[in-house]
N, C-alpha and C positions, 0 to 999 in steps of 0.2 A: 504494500500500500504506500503510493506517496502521497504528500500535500503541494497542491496544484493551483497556483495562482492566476485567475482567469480574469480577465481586464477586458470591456467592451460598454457602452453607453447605451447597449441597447437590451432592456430588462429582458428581454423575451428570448433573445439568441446566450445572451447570461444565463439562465433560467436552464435551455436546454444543454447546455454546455456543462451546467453545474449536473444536471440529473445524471448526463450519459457516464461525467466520468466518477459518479458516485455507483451505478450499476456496475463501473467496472472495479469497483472496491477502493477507489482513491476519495480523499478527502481534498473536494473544492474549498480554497477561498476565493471569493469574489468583491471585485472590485470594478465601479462604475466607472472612471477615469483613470487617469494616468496618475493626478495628485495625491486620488482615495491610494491607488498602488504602492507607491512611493512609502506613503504612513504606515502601510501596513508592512513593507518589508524592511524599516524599522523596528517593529517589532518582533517578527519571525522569516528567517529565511526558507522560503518552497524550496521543493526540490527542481519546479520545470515553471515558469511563467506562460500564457495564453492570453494573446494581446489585439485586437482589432489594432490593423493599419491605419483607417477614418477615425477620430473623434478629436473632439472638440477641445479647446482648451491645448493640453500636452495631446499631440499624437503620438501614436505607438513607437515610430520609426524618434520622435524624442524621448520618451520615455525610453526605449531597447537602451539608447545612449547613457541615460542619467543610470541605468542600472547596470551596462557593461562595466562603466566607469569605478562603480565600487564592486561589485560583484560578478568578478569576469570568466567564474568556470560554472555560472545559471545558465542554464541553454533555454532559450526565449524560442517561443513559435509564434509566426505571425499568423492572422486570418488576415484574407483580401481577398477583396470582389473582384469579379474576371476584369474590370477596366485597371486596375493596380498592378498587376501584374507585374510589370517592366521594376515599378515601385520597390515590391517588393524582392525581385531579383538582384535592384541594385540593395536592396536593404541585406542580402546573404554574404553580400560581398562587403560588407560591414562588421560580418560577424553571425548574423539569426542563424539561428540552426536551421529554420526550414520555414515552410508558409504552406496554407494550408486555402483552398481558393472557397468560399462561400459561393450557392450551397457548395454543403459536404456530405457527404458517406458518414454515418457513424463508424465506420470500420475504418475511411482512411485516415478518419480524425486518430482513430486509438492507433492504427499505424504508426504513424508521426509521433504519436504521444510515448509509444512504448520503443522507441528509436531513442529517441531525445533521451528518458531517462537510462536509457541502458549507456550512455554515455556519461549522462549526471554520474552512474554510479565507478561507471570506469574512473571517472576523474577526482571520485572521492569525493562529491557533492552532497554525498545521504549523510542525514543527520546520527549522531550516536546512539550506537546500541543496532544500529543496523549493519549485515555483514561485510556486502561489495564495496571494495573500495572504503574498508575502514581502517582496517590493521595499524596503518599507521601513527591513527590520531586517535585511536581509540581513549587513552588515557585523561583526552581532551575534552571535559562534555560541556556544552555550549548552544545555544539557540540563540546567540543575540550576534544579529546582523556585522557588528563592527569585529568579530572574534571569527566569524565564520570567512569575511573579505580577509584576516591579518592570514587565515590558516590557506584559504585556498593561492594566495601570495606565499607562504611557508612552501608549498606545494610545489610550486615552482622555483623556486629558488633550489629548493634541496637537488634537482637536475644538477646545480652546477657545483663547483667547488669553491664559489667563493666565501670569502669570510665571510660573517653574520655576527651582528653585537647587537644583543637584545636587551630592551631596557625595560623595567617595572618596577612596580615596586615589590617589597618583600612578601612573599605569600603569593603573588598573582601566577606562578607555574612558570617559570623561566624554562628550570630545568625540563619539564614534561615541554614544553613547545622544542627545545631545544635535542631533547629524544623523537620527539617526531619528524624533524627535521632528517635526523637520522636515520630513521628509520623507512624514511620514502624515497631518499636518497640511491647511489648503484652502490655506497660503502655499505648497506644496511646487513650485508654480508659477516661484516669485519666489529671487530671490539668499537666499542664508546665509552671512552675514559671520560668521570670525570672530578673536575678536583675545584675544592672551596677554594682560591687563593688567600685567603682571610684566615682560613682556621691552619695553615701551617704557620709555623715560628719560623722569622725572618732569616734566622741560622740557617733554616734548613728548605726553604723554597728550591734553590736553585738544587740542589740533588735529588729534590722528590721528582722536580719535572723533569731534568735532564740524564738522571742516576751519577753514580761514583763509583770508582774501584777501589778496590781492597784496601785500606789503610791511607785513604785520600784524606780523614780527618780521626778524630778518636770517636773511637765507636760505631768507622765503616771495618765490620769485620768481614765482609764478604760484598761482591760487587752486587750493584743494580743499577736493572736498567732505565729506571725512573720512567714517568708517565708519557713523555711523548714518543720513546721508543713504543711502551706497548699499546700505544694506540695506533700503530705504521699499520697503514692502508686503510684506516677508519678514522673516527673522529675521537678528537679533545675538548673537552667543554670546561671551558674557563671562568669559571662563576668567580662573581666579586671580583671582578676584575680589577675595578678603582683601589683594591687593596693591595695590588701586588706594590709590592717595596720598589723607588724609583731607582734602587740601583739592578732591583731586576729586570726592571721595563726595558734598560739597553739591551741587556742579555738575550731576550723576549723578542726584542726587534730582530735581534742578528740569527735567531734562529727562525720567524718567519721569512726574513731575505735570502737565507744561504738553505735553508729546508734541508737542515743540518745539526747535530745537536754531540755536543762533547761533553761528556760526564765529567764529572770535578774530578780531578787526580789523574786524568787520559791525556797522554798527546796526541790521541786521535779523535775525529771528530766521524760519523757516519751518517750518512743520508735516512731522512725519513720523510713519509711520505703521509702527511697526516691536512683530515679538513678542521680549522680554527672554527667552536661555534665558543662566544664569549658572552658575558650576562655582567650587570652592574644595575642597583638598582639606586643607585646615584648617574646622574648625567652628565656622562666623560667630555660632555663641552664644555662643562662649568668648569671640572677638573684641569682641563688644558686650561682654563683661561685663569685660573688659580695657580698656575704652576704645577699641582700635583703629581700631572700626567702628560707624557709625553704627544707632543702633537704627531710626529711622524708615526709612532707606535700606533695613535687611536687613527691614522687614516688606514692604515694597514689590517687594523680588528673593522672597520666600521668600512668594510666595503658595500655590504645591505645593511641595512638596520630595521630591525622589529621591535615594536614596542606593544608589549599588552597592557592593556587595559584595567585599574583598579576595579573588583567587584563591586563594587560601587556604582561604578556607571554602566555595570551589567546586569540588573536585579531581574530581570525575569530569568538569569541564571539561576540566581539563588535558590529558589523552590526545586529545582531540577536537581542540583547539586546534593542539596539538605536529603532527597530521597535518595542518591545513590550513596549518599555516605550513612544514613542510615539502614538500607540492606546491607551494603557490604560490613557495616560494624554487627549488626546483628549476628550474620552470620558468624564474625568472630568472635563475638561473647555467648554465641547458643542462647540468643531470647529472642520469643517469639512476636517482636513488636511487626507489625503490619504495616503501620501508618502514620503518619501525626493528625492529634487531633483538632477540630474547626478551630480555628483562629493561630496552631500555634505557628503555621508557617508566613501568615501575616505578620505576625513576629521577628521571625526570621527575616522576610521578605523588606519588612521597612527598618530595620536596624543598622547599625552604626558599623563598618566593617573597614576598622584602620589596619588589621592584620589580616586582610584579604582570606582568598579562598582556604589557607593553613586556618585562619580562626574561624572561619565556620566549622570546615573539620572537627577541629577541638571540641566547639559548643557542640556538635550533632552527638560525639562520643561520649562528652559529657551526660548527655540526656540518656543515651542508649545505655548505660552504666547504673544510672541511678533508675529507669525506667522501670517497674512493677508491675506493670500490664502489658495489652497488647497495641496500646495506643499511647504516642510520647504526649503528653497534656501541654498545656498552653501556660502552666505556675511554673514547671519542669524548663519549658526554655526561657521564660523570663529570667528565672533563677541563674541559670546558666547564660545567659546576656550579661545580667549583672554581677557575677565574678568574673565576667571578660572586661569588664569597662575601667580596668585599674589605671589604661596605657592613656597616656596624655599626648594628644597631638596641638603642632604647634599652632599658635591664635588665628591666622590666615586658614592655614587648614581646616582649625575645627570651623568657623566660620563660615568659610565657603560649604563645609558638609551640611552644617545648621539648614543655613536657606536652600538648599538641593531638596533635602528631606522634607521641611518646611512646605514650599511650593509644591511637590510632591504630593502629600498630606491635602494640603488645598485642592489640588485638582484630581484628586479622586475622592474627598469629599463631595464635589461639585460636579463630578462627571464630566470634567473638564469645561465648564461654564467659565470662562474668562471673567466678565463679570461678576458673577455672585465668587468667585473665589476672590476676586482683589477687592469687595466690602469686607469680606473676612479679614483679608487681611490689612484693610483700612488703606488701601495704597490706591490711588488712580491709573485707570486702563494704560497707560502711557507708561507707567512706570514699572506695574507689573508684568507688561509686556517684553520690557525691557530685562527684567529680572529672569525670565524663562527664557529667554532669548541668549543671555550669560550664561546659565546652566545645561545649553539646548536641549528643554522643554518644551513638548507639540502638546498642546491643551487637545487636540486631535485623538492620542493615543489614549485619552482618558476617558473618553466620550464611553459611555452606556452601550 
């Protein structure tokens, strides 16, 4: 079963288009325009879009655009009437995967439609928990649009061998993007090292990554070959990067230029052949422009750059999350909880999340631990919110989270009523406009 985004201004061919591909076991969303499209795939990514060429406002052939543009491995099908034709011909060579001529066949319509996803799923398009084309990203689970364009970009990039410095903050899954990366890659074959630079002792960085021979300092009793040897033909992943000590960072240079690495106490040096993925959940521009970090080093890790995303500004992840961390804990402490119960994922769902997808985790184990039935209660994850809330973020920070949440709150109070939410919050349309517009806020996604 996929979910099938069907776009057309016309209720009645909507209508039939929704039935057909419901008889065929898929789950339509339907959308009157290109603008209604757009809102909606803000909030969840289809697996296949269905888009009339004609309408008014955005046409299809701009809409395929504004969605190639963030979302470039959705395979779009157009409808067009026999006079479009040519229209739509040149719209393939744009990119659509196909078009489909009005009238149509109910069979050539599922034709095309069952083309398109068998592609969707080669390309790795199906959302999680589903088989084709997942293996990679499996670890990765996600429904929100901006995580799904950073993954299907992941996707391609792991093709090549270049470097990758990926930024987030703590808790957001570096390392899991940074394994999938790997894992879709032609190294997925070979080992993937990887190493905290932060938690080794400064004494001892440059022989963990490079190794030493036998009595190279006290207490090398025997050689190693340190981590970038055993990572040769696969990948090294360099978390914490911004920590490594700046007199390693020379070191660090000269074995990404020479793809060569000399153990401490060797006078030889040997070729290795390994892909750099790196992580820092500080901003190595700031740090170059601090002095901390070497400028030629970070052009050399930052040949692509990925940045995820704080859980924060993915909350219809959260509920998705909350349940796979609670089967999977379940299963590990043998109780037989089933579900949370009403309201407690609203809890979850509107809370405060400075230590990202790690502190959900935590609170979800929390509750699976102390849990006595077959249902986590709604006092159970408060409780567990509030022994999470000890961590103090800085005044801007907390701040900024305030009115996110805030506005939030408002306009799902309000069903997204612009209006009646800025009397609530005593502010003039001008200014709360302005205010959701800073947080980008669509009073649209809230709507009933």
């Amino acid at each position: 079963m996929a979910r099938i985004l069907i776009v057309d201004d016309d209720p009645s061919l909507l209508r039939l288009l929704s039935l057909r591909l419901h008889y065929e076991g898929h789950t339509a969303i339907e959308a009157n325009s290109g603008a209604a499209a757009m809102a909606l795939l803000d909030r969840e990514l289809p697996h296949l879009m269905i888009t009339d060429l004609r309408m008014p406002g955005m046409d299809g052939l701009q809409l395929f655009n504004a969605v190639h543009r963030r979302f470039p491995l959705l395979p779009v099908l157009m409808l067009t009437a026999n006079g479009t034709i040519p229209d739509a011909v040149a719209a393939m060579q744009k990119g659509i995967f196909g078009y489909i001529t009005k009238p149509f066949e109910g069979a050539d319509l599922m034709r095309e439609v069952d083309r398109a996803l068998e592609v969707s799923a080669a390309l790795g398009a199906d959302m999680p928990g589903e088989e084709a084309g997942e293996s990679w990203r499996e670890a990765i689970i996600t429904r929100n649009p901006r995580m799904e364009k950073l993954l299907a970009e992941a996707r391609l990039i792991a093709q090549s061998d270049a470097s990758v410095l990926i930024h987030g903050e703590s808790g957001t899954g570096k390392e899991l993007l940074a394994r999938a990366l790997h894992a879709s890659g032609p190294r997925c074959q070979e080992a993937m090292v990887a190493v905290n630079c932060g938690a080794i002792p400064e004494n001892l960085v440059e022989s963990e990554l490079f190794g030493h021979v036998k009595g190279a300092f006290t207490g090398a009793v025997r050689d190693s070959v340190g981590l970038f040897t055993s990572a040769h033909r696969g990948t090294i992943f360099l978390d914490e990067i911004a920590d490594l000590p700046i007199t390693m960072q020379v070191k660090l240079l000269r074995v990404l230029q020479e793809r060569e690495v000399r153990p401490v106490g060797s006078a030889k040096a040997h070729k290795v052949d390994v892909r750099v993925i790196s992580a820092s959940n500080r901003k190595l521009e700031d740090e170059v422009a601090a002095g901390r970090f070497r400028e030629d080093l970070f052009y050399r890790l930052h040949v692509i750059g990925l940045s995820l995303p704080p859980l924060g500004e993915r909350r219809e992840d959260i509920a998705l999350l909350a349940h796979h961390f609670m089967r999977s804990l379940s299963q590990r402490y043998a109780k037989p909880i089933a579900a949370f119960a009403p309201g407690a994922l609203e809890q979850l769902s509107t809370a405060s999340w400075p230590g990202n997808v790690r502190q959900l985790q935590n609170v979800v184990e929390k509750c699976v631990v102390l849990c006595t039935g077959s249902l986590i209660p709604v006092s159970l994850v408060q409780s567990a919110l509030t022994s999470q809330g000890a961590e103090l973020l800085p005044f801007d920070d907390a701040r900024k989270e305030f009115e996110r949440d805030y506005l939030t709150q408002l306009l799902k109070i309000t069903h997204g009523n612009v209006t009646q939410a800025a009397k609530l919050a005593q502010r003039n349309r001008t200014d709360f406009y302005a205010l959701l517009a800073r947080h980008q806020l669509e009073s649209v996604n809230f709507k009933a």
